[in-house]
C-alpha positions as CSV (number, residue, x, y, z in Angstrom):
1,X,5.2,-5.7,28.7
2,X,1.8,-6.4,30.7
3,X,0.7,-3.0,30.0
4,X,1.5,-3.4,26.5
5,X,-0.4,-6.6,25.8
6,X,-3.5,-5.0,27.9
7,X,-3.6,-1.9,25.8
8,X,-3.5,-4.0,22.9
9,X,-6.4,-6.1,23.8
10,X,-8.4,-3.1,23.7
11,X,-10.0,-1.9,20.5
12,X,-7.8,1.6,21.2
13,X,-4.5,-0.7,20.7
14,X,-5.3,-2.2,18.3
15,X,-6.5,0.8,16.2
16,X,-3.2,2.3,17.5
17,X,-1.3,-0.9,15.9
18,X,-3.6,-0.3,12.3
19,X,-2.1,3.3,12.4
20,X,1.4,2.7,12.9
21,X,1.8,-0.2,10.4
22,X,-0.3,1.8,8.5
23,X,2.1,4.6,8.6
24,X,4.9,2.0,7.8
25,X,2.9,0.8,5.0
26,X,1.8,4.0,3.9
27,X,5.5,5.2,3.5
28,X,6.8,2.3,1.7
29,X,4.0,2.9,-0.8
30,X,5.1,6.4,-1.8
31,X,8.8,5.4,-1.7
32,X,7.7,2.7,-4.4
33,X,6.0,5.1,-6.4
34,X,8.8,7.3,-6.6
35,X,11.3,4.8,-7.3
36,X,8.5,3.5,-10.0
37,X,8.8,7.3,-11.4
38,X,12.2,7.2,-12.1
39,X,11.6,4.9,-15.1
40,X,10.9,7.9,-17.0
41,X,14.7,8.6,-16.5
42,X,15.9,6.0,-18.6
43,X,17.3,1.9,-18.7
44,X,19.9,3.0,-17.5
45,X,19.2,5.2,-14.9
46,X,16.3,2.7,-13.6
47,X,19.0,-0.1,-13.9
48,X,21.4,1.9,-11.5
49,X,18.4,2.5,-9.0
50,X,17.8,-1.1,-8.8
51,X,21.0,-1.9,-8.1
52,X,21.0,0.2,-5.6
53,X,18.4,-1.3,-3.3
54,X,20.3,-3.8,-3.4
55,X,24.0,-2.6,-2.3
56,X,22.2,0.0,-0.1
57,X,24.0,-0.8,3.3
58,X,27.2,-1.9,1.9
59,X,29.7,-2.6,3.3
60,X,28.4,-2.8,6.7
61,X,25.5,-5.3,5.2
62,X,26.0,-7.7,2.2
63,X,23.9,-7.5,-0.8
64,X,20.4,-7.5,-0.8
65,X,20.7,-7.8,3.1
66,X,18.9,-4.6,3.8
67,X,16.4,-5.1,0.9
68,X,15.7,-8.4,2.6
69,X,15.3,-7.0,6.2
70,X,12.9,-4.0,4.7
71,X,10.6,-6.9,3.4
72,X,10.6,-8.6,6.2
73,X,9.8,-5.6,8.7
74,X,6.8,-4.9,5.4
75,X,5.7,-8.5,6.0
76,X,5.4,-8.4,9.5
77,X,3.4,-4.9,9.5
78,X,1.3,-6.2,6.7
79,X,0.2,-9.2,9.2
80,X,0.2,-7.3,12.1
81,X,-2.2,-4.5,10.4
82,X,-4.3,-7.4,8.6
83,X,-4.7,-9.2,12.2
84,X,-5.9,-5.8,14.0
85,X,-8.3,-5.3,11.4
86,X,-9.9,-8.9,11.5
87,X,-9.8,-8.4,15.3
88,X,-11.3,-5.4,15.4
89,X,-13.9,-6.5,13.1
90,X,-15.0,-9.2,15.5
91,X,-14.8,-6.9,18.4
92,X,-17.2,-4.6,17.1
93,X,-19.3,-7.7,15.8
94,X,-19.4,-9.1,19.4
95,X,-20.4,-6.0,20.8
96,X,-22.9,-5.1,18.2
97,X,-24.5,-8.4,16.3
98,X,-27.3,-6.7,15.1
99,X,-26.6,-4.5,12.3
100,X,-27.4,-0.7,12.7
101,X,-30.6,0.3,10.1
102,X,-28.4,3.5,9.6
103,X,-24.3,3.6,9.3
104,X,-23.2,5.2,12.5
105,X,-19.6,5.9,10.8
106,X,-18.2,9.1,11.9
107,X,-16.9,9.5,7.9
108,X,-19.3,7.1,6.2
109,X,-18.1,7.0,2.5
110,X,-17.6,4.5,-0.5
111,X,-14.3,3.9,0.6
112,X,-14.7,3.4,4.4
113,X,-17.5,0.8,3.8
114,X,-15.1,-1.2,1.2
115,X,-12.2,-1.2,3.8
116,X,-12.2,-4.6,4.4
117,X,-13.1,-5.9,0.6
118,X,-10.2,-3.5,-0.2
119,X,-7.8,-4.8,1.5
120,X,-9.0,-8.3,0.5
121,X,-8.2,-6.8,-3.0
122,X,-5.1,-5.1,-2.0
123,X,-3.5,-8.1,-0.7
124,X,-4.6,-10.3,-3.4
125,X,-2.8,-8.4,-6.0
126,X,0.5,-7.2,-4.1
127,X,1.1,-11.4,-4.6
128,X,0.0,-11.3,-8.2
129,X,2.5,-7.7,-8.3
130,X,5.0,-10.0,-6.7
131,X,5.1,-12.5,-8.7
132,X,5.0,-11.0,-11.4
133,X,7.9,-8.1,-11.7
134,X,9.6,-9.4,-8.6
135,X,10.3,-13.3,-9.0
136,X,9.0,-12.8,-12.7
137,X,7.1,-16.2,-12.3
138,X,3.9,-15.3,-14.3
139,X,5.6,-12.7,-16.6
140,X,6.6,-14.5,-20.1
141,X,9.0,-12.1,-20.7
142,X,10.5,-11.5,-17.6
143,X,14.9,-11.2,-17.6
144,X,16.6,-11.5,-14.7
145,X,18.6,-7.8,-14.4
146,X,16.6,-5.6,-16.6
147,X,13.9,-4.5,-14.2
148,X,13.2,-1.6,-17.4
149,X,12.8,-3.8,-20.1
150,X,10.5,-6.1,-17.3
151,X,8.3,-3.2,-16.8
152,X,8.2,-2.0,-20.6
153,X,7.2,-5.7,-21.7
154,X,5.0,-6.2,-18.6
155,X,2.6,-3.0,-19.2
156,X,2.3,-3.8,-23.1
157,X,-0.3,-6.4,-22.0
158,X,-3.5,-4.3,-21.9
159,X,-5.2,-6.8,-19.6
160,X,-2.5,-6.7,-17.2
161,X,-2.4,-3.0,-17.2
162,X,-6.3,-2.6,-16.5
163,X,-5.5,-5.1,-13.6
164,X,-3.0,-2.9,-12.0
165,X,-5.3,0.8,-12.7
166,X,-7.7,-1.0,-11.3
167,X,-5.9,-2.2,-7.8
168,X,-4.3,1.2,-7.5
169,X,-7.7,2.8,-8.0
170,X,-8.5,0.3,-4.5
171,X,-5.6,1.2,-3.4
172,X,-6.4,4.7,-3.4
173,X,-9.7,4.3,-1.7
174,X,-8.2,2.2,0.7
175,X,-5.4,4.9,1.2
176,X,-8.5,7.8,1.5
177,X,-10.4,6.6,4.5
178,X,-7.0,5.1,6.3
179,X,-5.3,8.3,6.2
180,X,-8.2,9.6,7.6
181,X,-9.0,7.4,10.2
182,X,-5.4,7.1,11.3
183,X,-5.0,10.7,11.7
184,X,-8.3,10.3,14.2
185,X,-6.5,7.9,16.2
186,X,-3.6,9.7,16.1
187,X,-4.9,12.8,18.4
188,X,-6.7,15.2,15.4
189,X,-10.0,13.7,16.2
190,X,-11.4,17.3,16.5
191,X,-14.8,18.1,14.6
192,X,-12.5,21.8,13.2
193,X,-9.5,19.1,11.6
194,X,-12.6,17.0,9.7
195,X,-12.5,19.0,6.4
196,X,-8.6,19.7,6.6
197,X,-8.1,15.7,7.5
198,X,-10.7,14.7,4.8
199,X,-8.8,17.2,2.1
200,X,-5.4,15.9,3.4
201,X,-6.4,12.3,3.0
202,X,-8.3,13.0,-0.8
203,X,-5.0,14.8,-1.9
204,X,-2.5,12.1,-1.3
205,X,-4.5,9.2,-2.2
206,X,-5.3,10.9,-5.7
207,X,-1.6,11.6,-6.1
208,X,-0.5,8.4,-5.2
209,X,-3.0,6.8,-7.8
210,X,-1.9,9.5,-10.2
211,X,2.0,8.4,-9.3
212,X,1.2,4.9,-10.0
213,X,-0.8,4.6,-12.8
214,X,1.3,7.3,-14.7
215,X,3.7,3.9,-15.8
216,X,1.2,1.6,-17.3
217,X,-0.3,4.5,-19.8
218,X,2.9,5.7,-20.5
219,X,3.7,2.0,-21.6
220,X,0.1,1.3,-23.7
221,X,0.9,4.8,-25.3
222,X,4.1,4.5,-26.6
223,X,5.8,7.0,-24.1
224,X,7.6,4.5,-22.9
225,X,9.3,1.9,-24.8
């Protein structure tokens, strides 16, 4: 347990903890999106796949018991990746208070030198996405059991849909340099993985933003209805 806390003091653990809850994270985000897909299926079809996060488990776990434990073990890597980052920030403050006049980033891009705005962003809106298709306490329209309907009448507001385009297009930037960094602290830190880690990291944060924002057009342009 000693060694534990002592590696995590260290700027390796704690860029070890930002990987693995990033990985957590990271996962839930393209299980989302292809649960968000299967809207293109049908009401009914979505209806049954809603349902079924919730009875998932049953009957060893009642209902919504496993949902409920998946968002707390979310919650917790959210924090726990949110306080590594603020930490680390610090650290490398600390060790370095006077700015460099060049970026010494190993991959210094757009979305690398947003990370921290982004995930400002990020979290702001997972609470807006919450409350709003979740709990349904800022959609006017929202009904209880008709998560289909809920997304239909949700997307039809064109300001609400540019919100969400938008926070996925963070999303994705955000995705783009933490897949890449992540697969750096993860052991393929050599210069000869740079352009396959750079190419891996652009390909699934353009499909994940392609996965997402795929719903909200469909809904502005009549696809869906």
């Amino acid at each position: 347990m000693l060694k534990v806390l002592a590696l995590y003091r260290s700027s390796v653990g704690k860029k070890v903890v930002m990987a693995v809850t990033g990985v957590i994270l990271f996962l839930f985000i393209v299980m989302h999106m292809l649960g968000n897909l299967k809207v293109f299926q049908g009401p009914e079809k979505f209806t049954a796949y809603a349902e079924f996060l919730r009875t998932v488990g049953a009957p060893l776990l009642g209902r919504g018991q496993l949902l409920l434990i998946t968002r707390v073990g979310l919650l917790v890597s959210v924090l726990l990746h949110i306080v590594a980052a603020i930490q680390l920030y610090f650290m490398a403050t600390t060790a370095r208070p006077v700015e460099y006049r060049r970026p010494m980033h190993l991959e210094d891009t757009y979305a690398s030198r947003t990370m921290r705005w982004g995930g400002v962003i990020i979290f702001t809106f997972v609470i807006y996405h919450l409350l709003h298709f979740t709990f349904g306490t800022v959609h006017p329209d929202f009904v209880h059991g008709n998560p289909y309907s809920n997304i239909v009448a949700g997307f039809q507001s064109v300001p609400v849909s540019l919100v969400y385009i938008i926070a996925v297009g963070v999303l994705g930037m955000h995705l783009y340099h933490g897949i890449w960094s992540g697969l750096q602290t993860f052991g393929a830190n050599h210069p000869q993985y740079n352009r396959l880690r750079r190419s891996f990291a652009a390909l699934m944060s353009v499909g994940i933003f392609a996965g997402y924002i795929v719903v909200p057009i469909s809904v502005m342009t009549g696809v869906l209805r």
